[in-house]
C-alpha positions in Angstrom: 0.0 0.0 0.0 1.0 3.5 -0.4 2.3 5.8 2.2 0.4 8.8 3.0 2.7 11.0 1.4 2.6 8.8 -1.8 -1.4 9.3 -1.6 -1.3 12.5 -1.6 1.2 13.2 -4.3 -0.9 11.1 -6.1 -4.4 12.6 -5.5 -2.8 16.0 -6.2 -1.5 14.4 -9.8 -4.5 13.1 -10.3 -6.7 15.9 -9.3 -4.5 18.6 -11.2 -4.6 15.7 -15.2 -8.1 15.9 -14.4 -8.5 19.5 -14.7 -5.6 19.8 -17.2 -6.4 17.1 -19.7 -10.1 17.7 -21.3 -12.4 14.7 -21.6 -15.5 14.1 -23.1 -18.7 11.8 -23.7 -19.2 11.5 -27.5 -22.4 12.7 -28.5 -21.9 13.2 -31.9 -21.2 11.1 -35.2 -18.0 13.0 -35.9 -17.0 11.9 -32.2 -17.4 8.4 -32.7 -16.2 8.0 -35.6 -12.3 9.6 -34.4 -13.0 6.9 -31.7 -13.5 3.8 -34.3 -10.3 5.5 -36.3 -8.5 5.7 -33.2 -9.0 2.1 -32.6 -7.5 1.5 -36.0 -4.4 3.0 -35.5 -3.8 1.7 -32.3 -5.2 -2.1 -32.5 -4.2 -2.7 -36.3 -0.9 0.0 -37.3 0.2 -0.1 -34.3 -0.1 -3.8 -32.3 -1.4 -5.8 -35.3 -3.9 -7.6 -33.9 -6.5 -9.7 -36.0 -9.7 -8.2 -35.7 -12.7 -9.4 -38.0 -14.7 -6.2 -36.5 -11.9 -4.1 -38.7 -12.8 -1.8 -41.6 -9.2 -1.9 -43.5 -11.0 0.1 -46.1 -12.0 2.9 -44.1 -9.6 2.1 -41.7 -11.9 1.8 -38.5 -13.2 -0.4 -36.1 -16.6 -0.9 -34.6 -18.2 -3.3 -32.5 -21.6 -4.5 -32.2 -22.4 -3.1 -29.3 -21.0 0.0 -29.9 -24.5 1.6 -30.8 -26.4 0.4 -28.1 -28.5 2.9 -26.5 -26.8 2.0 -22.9 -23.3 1.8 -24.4 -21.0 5.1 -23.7 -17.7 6.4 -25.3 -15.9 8.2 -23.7 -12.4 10.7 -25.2 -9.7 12.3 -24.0 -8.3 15.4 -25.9 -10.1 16.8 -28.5 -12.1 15.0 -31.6 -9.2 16.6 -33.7 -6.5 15.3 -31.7 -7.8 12.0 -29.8 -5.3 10.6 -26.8 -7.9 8.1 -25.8 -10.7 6.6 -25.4 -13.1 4.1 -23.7 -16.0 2.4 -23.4 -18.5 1.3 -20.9 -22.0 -0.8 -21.3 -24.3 -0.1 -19.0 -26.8 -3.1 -17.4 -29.9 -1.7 -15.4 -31.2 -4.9 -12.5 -32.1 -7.8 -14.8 -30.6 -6.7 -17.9 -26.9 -8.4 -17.9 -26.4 -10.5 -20.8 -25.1 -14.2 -20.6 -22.2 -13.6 -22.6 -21.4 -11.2 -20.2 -22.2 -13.4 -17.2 -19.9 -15.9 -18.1 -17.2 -13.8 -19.5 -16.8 -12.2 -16.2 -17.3 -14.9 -14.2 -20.4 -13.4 -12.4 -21.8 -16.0 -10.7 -19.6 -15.9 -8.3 -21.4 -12.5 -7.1 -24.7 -12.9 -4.9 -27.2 -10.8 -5.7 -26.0 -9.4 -9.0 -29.4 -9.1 -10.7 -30.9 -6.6 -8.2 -27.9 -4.3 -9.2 -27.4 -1.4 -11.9 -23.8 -2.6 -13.4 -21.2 -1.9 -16.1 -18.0 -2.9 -17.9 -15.0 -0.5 -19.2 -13.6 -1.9 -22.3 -12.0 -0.7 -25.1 -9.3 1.3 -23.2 -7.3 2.8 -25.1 -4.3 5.6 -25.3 -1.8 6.5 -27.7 1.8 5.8 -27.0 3.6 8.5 -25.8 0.5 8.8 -23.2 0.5 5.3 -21.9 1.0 4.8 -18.0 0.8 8.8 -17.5 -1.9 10.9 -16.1 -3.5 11.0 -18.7 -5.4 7.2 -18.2 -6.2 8.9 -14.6 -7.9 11.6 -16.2 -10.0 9.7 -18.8 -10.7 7.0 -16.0 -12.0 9.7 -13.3 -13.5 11.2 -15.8 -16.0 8.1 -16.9 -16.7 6.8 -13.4 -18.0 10.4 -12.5 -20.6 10.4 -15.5 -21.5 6.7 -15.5 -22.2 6.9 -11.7 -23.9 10.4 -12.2 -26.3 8.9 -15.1 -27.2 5.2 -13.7 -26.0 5.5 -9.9 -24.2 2.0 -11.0 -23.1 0.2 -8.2 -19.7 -1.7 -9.5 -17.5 -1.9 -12.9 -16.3 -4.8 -14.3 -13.1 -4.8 -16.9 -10.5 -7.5 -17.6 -6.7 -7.2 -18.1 -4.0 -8.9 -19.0 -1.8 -10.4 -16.3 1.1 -7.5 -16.9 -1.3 -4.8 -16.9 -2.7 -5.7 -13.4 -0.9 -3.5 -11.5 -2.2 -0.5 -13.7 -6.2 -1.8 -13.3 -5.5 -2.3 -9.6 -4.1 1.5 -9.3 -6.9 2.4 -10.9 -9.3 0.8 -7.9 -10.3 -2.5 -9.9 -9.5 -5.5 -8.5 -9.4 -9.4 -8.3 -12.4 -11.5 -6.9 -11.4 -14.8 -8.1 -13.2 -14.5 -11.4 -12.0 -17.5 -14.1 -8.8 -16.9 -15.9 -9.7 -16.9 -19.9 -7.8 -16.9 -22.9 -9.1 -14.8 -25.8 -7.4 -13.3 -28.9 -6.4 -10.8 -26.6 -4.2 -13.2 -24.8 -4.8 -14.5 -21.2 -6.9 -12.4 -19.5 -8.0 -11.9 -15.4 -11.4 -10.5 -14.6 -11.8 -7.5 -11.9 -14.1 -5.4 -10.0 -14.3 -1.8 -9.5 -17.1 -1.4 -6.6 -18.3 2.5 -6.7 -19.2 2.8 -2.9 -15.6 1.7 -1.9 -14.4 5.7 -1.1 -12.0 3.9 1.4 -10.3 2.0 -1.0 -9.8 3.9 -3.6 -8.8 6.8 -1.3 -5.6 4.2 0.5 -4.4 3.0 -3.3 -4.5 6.9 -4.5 -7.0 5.8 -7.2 -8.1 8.5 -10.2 -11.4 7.6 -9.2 -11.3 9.3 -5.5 -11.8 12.7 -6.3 -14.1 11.4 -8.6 -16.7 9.3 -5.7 -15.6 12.1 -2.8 -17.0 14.8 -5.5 -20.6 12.1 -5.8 -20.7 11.4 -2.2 -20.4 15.0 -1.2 -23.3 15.8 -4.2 -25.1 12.4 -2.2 -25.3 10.6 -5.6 -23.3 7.5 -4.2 -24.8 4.2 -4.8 -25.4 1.7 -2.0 -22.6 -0.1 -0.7 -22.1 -3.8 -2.0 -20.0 -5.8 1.7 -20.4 -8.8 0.3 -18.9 -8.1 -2.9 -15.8 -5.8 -1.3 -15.3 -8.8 1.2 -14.8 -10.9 -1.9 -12.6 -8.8 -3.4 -10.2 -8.0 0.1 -10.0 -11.5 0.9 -9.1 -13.1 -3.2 -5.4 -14.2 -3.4 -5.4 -15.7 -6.5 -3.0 -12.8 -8.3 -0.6 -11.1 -6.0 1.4 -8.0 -6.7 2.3 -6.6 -3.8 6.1 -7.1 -3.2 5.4 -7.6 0.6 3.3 -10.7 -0.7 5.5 -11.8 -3.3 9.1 -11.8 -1.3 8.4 -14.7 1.2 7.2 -17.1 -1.3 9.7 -15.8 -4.4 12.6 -16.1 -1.4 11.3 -19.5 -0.6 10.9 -21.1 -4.1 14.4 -19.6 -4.8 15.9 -20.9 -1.8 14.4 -24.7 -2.4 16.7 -24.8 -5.8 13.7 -25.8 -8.0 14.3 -23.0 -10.5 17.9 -22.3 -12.1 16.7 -19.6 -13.9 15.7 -17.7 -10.7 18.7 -18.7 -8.8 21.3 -17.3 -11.0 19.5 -14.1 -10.5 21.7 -11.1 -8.5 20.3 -10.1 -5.4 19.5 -6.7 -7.8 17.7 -8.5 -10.0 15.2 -10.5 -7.5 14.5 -7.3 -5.7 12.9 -6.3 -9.3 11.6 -9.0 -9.9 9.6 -8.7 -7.2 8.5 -4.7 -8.2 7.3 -6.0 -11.5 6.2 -10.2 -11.3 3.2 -11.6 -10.4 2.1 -14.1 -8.9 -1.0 -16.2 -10.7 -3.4 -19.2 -9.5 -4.5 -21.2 -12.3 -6.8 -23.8 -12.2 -6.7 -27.1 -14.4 -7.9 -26.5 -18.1 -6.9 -23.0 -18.4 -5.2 -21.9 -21.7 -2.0 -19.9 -20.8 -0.8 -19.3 -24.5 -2.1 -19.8 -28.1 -0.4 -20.4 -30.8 0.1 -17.6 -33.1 -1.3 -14.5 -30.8 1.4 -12.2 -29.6 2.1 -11.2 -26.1 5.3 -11.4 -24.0 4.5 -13.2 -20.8 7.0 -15.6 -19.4 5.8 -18.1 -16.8 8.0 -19.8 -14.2 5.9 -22.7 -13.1 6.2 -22.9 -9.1 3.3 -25.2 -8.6 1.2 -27.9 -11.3 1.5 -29.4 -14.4 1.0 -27.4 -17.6 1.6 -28.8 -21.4 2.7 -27.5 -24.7 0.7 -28.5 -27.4 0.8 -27.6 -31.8 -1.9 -28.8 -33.1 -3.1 -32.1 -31.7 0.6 -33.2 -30.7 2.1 -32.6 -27.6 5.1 -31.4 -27.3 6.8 -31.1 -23.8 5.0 -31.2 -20.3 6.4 -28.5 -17.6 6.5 -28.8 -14.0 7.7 -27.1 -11.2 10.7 -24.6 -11.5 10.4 -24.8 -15.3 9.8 -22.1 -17.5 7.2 -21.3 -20.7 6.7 -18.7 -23.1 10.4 -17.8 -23.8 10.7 -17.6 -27.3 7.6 -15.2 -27.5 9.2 -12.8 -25.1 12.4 -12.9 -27.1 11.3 -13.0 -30.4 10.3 -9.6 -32.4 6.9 -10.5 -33.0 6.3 -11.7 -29.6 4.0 -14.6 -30.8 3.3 -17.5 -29.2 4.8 -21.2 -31.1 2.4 -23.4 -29.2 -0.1 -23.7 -26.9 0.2 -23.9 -22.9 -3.0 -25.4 -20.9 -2.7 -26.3 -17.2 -3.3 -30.3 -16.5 -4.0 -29.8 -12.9 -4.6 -26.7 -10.6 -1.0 -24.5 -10.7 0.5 -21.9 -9.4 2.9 -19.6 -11.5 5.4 -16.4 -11.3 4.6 -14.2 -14.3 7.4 -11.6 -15.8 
């Protein structure tokens, strides 16, 4: 956790992007449609992902449910010069869709159809923007206006497991929601719960300002205990280095891992800043063959196998490593695919 002066640098930096950098709801055509060629650039130039939802004509990309009535874009900068932008669907009680159900693992939530919910998807920001103020801005920004429009009570979103730190510093976080691999890569599902002022005020979260301003204007929505208890008391990703150094120390220390032991003393004390620690249970894809992203796994607990195609290839167990040659390799995609055999237990770089 942060230290109080760390807070408060933080609120003040997000406080002072938030009045700085100007963001929007799009309300207009012209809006939306620097949003879809923002997309573009970013998804297809830029990362070239695979996207059957592209327009290489136009160069563009809209989804489905881009245009529903409860779906809401969101910008930062101007719809001349676009830094980012966002998206959230809304669900009033009753309203969530399967798709989504499942895809966020929310039947592990009691109670979920008596609440007004949403997701933020579709985050994105251009380069030279990425992991500034700028995210905190267009982050603050949405919860204020969602929470102001449909009083909704939580968020869901999904990341990928190196960009959990960033969701978590925003206020989202783990509730033990089922790991998934998509085209995306391997993705974790979180939580942002609206009422939680207190949490969001200890991490330094964009979104303070942004629930102190609702509570004060007595707009926030009901607590959710249940749900917050859930998400306090999940262990299944840690990233605090406080969490990770006993059990990193201890793995390293048992020999299991030669790749971790020839580390420096320098190097472990980093490792422990930027890894992650991730339970997987059995039948989980870790990789796919052919999508690119540059997660290495260290395997400290399980079985996992590497598969092309219908042959299998090599079985890793603990202290072994996967997803080398994708991390290495310019393209950073994956040669085969990785599925967990029995519940595991990895270190994530």
């Amino acid at each position: 956790m942060l230290s109080f002066s760390q807070r408060l640098l933080r609120e003040l930096a997000n406080r002072l992007a938030q009045q700085v950098i100007p963001c929007h709801l799009a309300t207009t055509q012209r809006e939306r449609e620097a949003i879809a060629r923002l997309r573009y650039e970013v998804h297809i130039r830029e990362q070239n992902v695979a996207l059957s939802e592209a327009d290489h004509d136009n160069r563009r990309i809209w989804y489905a449910d881009d245009d529903r009535p409860d779906t809401l874009h969101f910008y930062a900068g101007s719809v001349d010069k676009m830094l980012g932008c966002a998206r959230i669907r809304m669900w009033r009680p009753g309203q969530i869709p399967q798709d989504a159900r499942t895809f966020y693992s929310m039947d592990q939530l009691p109670e979920l159809d008596s609440l007004t919910v949403c997701d933020g998807t579709k985050l994105i920001m251009i380069p030279s923007l990425r992991g500034t103020t700028a995210m905190a801005s267009l982050s603050g920004y949405s919860i204020y206006q969602t929470v102001s429009m449909y009083r909704n009570e939580a968020m869901f979103a999904c990341c990928a497991p190196g960009l959990l730190r960033s969701y978590r510093a925003i206020g989202l976080r783990t509730f033990g929601g089922r790991l998934r691999h998509t085209d995306w890569g391997l993705i974790i599902p979180l939580i942002g719960i609206t009422h939680d002022l207190e949490h969001t005020r200890r991490i330094g979260s964009p979104w303070y300002p942004a629930l102190q301003r609702l509570q004060a204007e007595g707009r926030l929505p009901q607590d959710l205990p249940a749900h917050r208890a859930r998400a306090e008391q999940d262990r299944s990703a840690l990233t605090e280095p406080a969490e990770l150094v006993p059990e990193l120390d201890a793995f390293i220390r048992s020999g299991a891992s030669p790749f971790l032991s020839a580390l420096s003393l320098q190097a472990r004390s980093q490792l422990a800043r930027y890894a992650m620690i991730l339970d997987v249970p059995a039948g989980v894809c870790m990789t796919r063959q052919g999508v690119a992203e540059r997660e290495l796994f260290v395997v400290l607990q399980g079985e996992f196998a590497a598969c092309r195609g219908d042959r299998e290839l090599c079985r890793m167990r603990r202290g072994e490593i996967f997803g080398e040659i994708a991390l290495m390799s310019s393209t950073g995609q994956r040669h085969a695919d990785v599925r967990a055999m029995t519940p595991g237990r990895v270190l994530v770089l």
